[in-house]
ZAVEXFI-766851 format. One line per field, with one value per residue: chain; x, y, z of N, C-alpha, C, O in turn. Coordinates in steps of 0.02 Angstrom, whole numbers, plus 50000, padded with zeros to 5 digits. Each point is the difference from the previous one (the first is absolute). Layout:
% residues N
kette (A:...)
nu (X:...)
nv (Y:...)
nw (Z:...)
cau (X:...)
cav (Y:...)
caw (Z:...)
cu (X:...)
cv (Y:...)
cw (Z:...)
ou (X:...)
ov (Y:...)
ow (Z:...)
//
This chain:
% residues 200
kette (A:A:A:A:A:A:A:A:A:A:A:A:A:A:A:A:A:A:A:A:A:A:A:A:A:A:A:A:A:A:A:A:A:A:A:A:A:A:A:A:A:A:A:A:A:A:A:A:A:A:A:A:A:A:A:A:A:A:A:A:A:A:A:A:A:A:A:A:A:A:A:A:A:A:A:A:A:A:A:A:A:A:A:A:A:A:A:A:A:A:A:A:A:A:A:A:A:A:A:A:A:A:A:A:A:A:A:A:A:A:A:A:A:A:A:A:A:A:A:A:A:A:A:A:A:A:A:A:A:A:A:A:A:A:A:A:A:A:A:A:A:A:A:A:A:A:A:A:A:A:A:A:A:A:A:A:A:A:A:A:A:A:A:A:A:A:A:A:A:A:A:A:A:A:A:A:A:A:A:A:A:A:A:A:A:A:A:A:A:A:A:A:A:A:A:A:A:A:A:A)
nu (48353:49997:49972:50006:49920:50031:49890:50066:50014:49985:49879:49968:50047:49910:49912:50005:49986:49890:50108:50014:50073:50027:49981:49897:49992:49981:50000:49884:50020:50034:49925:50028:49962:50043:49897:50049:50088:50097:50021:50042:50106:50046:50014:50018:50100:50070:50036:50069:50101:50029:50037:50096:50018:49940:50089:49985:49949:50086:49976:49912:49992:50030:50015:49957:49988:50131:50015:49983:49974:50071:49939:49903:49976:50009:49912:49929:50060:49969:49864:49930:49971:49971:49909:50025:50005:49919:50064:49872:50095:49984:50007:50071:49939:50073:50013:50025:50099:49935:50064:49944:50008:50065:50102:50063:49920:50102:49929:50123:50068:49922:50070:49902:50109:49891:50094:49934:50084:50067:49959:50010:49937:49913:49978:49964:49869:49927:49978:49938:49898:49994:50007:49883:50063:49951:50059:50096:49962:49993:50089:50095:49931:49999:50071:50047:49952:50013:50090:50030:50011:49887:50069:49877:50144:49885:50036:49895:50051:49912:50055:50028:50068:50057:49903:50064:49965:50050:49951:50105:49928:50101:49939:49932:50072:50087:50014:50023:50138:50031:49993:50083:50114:50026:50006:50098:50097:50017:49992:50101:50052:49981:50061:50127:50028:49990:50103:50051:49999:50037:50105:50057)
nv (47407:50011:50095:50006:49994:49897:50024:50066:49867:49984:50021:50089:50108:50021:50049:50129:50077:50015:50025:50115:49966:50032:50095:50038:49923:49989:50103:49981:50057:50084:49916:49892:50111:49901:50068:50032:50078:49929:49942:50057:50044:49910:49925:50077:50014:49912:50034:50071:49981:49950:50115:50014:49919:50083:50019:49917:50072:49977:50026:49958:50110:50013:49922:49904:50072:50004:49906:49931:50046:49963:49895:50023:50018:49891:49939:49995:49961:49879:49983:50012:49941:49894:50034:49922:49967:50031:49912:50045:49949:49891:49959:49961:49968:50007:49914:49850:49982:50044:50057:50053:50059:49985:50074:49945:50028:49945:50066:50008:50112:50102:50014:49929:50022:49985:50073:49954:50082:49931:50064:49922:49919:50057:50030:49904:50018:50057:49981:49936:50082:49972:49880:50005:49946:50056:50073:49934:49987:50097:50066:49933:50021:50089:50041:49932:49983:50078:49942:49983:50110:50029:49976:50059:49981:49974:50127:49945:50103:49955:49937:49894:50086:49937:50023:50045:49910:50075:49894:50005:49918:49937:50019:49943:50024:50076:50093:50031:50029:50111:50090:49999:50049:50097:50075:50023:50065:50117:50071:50033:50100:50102:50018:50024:50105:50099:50002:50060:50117:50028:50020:50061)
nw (55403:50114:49910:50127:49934:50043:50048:49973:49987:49885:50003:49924:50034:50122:49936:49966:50098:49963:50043:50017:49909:50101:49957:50006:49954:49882:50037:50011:49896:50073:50001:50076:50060:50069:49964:50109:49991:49991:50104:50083:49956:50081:50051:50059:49963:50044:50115:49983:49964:50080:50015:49985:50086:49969:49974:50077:50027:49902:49894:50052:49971:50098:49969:49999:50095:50026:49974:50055:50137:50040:50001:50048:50122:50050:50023:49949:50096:50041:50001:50099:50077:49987:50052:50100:49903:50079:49952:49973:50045:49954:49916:50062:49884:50094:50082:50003:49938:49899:50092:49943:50134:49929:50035:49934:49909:49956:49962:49957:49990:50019:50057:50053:50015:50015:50057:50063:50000:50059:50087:50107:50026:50059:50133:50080:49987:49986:50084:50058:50001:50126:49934:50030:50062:50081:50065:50061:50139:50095:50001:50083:50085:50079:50072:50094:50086:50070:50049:50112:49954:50024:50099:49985:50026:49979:50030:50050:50005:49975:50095:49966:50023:50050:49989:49927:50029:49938:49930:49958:49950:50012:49882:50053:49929:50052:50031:49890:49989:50058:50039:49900:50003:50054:49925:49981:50090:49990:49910:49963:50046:49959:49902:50022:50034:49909:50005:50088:49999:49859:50005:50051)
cau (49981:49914:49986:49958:49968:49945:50027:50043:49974:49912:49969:50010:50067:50015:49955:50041:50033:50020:50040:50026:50063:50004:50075:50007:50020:50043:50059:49978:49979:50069:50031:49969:50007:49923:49969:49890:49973:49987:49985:49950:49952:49987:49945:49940:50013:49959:49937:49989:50008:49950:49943:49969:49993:50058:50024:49994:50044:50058:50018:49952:50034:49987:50035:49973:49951:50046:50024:49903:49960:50056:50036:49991:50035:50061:50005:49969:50047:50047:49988:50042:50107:50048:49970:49987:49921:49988:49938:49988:49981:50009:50043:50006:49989:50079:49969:49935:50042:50096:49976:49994:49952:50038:49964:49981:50073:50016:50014:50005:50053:49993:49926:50018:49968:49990:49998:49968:50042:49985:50026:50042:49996:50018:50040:50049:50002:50023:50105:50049:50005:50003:49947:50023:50013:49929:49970:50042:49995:49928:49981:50007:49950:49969:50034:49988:49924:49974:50048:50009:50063:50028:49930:50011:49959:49972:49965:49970:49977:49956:50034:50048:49984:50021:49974:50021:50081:50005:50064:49972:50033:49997:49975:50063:49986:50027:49947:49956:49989:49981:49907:49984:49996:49946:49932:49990:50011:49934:49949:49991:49987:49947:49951:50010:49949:49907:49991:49994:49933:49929:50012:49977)
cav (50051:50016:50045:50001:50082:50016:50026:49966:49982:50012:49904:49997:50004:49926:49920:49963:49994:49947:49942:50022:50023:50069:50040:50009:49948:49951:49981:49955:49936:50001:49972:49950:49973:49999:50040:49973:50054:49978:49949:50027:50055:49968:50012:50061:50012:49946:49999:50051:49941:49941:50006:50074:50057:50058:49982:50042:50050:50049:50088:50045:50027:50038:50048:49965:50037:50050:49978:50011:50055:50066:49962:50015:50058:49980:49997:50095:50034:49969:50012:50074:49992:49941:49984:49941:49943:49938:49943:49936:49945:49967:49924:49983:49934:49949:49942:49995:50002:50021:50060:50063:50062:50058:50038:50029:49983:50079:50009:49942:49980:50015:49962:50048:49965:50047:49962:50051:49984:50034:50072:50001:49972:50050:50029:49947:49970:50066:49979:49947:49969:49917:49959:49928:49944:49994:50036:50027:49931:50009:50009:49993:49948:50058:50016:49941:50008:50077:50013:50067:49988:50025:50026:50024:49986:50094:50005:50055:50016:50041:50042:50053:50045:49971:49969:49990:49971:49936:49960:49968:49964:49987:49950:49943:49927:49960:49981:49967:49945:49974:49996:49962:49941:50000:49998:49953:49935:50004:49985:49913:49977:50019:49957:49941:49989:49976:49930:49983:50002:49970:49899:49987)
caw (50049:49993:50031:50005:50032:50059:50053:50058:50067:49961:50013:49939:50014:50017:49972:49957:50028:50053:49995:49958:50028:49971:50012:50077:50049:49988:50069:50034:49970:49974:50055:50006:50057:50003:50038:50008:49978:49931:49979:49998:49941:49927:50009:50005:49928:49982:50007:49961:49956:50011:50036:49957:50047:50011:50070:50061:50001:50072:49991:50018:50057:49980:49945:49960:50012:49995:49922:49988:50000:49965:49938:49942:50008:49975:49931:49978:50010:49952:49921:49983:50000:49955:49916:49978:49998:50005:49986:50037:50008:50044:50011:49949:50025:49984:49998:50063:50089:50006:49978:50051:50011:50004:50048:49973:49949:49982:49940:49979:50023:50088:50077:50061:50068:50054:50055:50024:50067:50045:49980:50014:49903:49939:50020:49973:49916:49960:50029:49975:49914:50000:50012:50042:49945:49990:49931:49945:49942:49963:49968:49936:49976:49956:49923:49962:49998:49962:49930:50009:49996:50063:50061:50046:50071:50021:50062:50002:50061:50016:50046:49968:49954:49947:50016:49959:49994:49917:50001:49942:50034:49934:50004:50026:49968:50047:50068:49952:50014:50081:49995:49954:50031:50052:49978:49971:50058:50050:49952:49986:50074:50014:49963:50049:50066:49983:49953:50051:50006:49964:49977:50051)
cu (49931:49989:49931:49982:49963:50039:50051:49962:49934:50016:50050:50069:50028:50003:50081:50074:50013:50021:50043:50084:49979:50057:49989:50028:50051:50050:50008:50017:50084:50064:50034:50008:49915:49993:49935:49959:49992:49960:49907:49961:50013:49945:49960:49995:49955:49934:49941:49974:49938:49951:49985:50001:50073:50040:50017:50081:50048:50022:49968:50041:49994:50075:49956:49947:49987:50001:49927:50009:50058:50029:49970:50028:50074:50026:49968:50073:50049:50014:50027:50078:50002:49960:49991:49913:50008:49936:49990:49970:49960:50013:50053:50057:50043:49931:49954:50029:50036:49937:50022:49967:50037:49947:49986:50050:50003:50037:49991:50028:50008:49958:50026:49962:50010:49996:49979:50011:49991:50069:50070:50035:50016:50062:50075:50031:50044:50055:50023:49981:49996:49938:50009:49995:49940:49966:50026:49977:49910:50023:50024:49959:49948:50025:49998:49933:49997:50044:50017:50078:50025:49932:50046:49951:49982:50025:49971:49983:49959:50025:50058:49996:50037:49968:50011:50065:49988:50076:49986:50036:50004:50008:50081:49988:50018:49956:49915:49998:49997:49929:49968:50010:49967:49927:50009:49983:49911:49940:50022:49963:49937:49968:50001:49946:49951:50023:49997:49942:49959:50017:49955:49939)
cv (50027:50037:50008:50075:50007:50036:49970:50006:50007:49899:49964:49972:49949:49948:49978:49979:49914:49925:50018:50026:50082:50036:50026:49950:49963:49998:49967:49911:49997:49964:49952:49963:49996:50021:50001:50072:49979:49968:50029:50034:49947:49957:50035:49986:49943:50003:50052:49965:49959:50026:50070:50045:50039:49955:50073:50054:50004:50039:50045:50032:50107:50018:49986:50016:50072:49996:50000:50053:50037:49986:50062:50069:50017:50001:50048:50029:49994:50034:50090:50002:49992:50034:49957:49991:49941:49979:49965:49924:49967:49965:49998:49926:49953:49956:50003:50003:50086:50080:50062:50054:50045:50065:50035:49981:50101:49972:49921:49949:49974:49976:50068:49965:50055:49973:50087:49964:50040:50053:49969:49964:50021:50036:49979:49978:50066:50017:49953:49964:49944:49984:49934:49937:49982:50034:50014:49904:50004:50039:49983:49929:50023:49993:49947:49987:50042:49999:50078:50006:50049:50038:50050:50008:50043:49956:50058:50019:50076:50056:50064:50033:49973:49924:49910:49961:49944:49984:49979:49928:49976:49902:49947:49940:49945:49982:49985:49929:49922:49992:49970:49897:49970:49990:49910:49937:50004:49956:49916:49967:50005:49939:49923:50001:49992:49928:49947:49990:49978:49922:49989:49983)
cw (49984:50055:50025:50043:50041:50049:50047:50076:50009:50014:49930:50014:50016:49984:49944:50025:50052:49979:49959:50056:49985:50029:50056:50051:49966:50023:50026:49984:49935:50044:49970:50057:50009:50076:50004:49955:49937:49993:50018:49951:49928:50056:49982:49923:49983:50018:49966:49922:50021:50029:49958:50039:50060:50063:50043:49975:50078:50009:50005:50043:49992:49946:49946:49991:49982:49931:49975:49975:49959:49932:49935:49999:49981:49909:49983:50030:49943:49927:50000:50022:49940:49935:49967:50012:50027:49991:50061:49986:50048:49993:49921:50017:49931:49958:50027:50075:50019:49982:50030:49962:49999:49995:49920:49933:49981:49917:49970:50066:50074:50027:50047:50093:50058:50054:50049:50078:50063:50022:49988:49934:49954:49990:49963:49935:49993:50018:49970:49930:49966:50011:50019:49940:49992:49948:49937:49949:49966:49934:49926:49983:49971:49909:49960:49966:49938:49947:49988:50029:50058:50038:50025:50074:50048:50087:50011:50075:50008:50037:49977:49952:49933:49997:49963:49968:49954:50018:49930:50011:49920:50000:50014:49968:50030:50053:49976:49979:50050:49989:49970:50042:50067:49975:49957:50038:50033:49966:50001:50093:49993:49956:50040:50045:49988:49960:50066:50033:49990:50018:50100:49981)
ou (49975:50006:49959:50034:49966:50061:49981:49982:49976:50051:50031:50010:50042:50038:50024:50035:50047:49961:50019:49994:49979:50036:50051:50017:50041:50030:50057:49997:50008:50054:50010:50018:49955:50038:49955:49941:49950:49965:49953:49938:49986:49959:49967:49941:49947:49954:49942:49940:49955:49953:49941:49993:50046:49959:50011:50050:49984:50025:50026:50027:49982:50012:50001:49972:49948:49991:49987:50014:49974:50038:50039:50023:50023:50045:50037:50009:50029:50053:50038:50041:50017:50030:49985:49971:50040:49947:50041:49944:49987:50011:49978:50039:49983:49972:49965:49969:50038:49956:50041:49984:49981:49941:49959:50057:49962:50046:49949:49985:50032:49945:50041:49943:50053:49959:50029:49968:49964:50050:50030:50043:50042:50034:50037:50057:50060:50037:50043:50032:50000:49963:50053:49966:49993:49964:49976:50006:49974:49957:49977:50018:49975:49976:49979:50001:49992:49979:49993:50025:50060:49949:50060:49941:50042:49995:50028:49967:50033:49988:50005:49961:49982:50044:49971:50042:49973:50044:49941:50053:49955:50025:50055:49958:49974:49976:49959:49952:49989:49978:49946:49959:49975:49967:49952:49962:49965:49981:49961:49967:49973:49957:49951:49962:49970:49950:49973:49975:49959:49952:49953:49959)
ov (50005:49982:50001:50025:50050:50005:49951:50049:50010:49966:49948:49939:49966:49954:49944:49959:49972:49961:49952:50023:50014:49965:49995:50031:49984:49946:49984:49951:49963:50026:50018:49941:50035:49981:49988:49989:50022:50005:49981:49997:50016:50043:49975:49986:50014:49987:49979:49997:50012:49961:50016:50059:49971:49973:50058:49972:50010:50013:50050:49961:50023:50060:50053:49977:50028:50058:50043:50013:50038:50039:50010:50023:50050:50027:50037:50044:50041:50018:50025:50032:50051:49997:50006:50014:49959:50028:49969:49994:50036:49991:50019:49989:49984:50022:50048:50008:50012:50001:49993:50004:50037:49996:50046:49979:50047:49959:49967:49945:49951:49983:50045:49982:50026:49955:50050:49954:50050:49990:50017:50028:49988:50005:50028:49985:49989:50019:50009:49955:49987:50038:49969:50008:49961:49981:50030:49978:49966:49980:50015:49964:49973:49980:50003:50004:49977:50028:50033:49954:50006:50022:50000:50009:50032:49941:50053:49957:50050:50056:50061:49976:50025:49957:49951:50035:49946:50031:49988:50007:50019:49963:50014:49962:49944:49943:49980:49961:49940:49948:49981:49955:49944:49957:49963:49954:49952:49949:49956:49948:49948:49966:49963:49952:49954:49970:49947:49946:49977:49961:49961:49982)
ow (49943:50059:49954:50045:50003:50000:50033:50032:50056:50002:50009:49991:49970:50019:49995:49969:50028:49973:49965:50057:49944:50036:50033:50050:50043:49995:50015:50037:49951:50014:49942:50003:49976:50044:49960:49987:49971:49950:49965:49998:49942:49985:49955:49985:49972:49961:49998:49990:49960:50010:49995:49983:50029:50038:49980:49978:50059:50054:49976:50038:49946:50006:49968:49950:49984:49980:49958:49942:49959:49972:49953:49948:49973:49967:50031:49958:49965:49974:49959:49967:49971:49947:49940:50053:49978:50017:50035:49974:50048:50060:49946:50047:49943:49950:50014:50053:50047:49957:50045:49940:50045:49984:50004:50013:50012:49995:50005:50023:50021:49978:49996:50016:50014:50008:49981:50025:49998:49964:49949:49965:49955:49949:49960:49981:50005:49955:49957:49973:49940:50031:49995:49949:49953:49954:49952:49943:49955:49960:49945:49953:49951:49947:49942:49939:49943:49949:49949:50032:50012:49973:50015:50016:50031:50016:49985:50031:50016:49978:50007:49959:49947:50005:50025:49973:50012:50031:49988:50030:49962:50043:49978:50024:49994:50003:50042:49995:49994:49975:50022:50010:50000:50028:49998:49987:50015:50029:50018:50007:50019:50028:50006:50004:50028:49980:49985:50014:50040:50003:49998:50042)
//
């Protein structure tokens, strides 16, 4: 594991990020049904690999924009609720295929991921206490990565006076080792396709 300190989403960020499995999307790629969305971002992944350069982005949207502008506000809430410190990172890096950006580590032990939502979301999250298999599969890849034994998962909404909703989610060795084997099936696909490639 290799911790790196550049700015998150700084030229720096990208450059180490690209052709790399990371924990925002591996949902995507926990299958073994084949699909044109997979087969697309292990594209983007190879081509990235052979050309150095960023592939076109699909998640640009406004919640993601929303997470930009309110991510650091969020976290300054976080640290006075909890009295927890957070550290900031930017990459930190499994291998040459395998990484992630978590929103921040806390002590030895903690990470922390901030999702900064819209009213009704929020609304929702804080009733029912629950997260989507998306994020519950971003973070224990987080953890994997980081060797960290539990996240906590911020939702943050600016609107409400409680503005504010932690989940602590604790580390799953089990569904770790789901991730572990998916990352194993993807990477051998991905070295298949540039070994495809280069023999053309």
């Amino acid at each position: 594991m290799k911790i790196y300190n550049m700015t998150q989403k700084s030229e720096d960020w990208h450059k180490i990020r690209l052709g790399k499995f990371t924990a925002s999307n591996f949902n995507i790629f926990m299958t073994d049904k084949i699909s044109k969305t997979k087969e697309k971002e292990l594209d983007k992944k190879a081509s990235e690999i052979i050309t150095g350069v960023l592939a076109d982005s699909d998640f640009k949207n406004i919640h993601i924009e929303r997470g930009i502008i309110l991510e650091d506000e969020a976290r300054n809430i976080y640290e006075l609720e909890t009295g927890n410190k957070v550290d900031l990172v930017g990459f930190v890096e499994l291998d040459s295929f395998v990484g992630c950006s978590p929103d921040g580590l806390i002590g030895e032990d903690g990470i922390i991921e901030i999702k900064c939502k819209d009213n009704h979301t929020f609304f929702r999250t804080k009733i029912d206490g629950s997260i989507s298999k998306q994020y519950f599969i971003q973070v224990q890849f987080q953890m994997m990565v980081c060797n960290r034994q539990w996240c906590d998962f911020v939702i943050y909404n600016q609107n409400f006076i409680k503005s504010i909703f932690i989940k602590r989610i604790i580390r799953d060795d089990n569904a770790i080792k789901e991730i572990k084997k998916y990352l194993e099936i993807n990477i051998d696909e991905l070295k298949n396709n540039l070994k495809k490639f280069n023999d053309k």
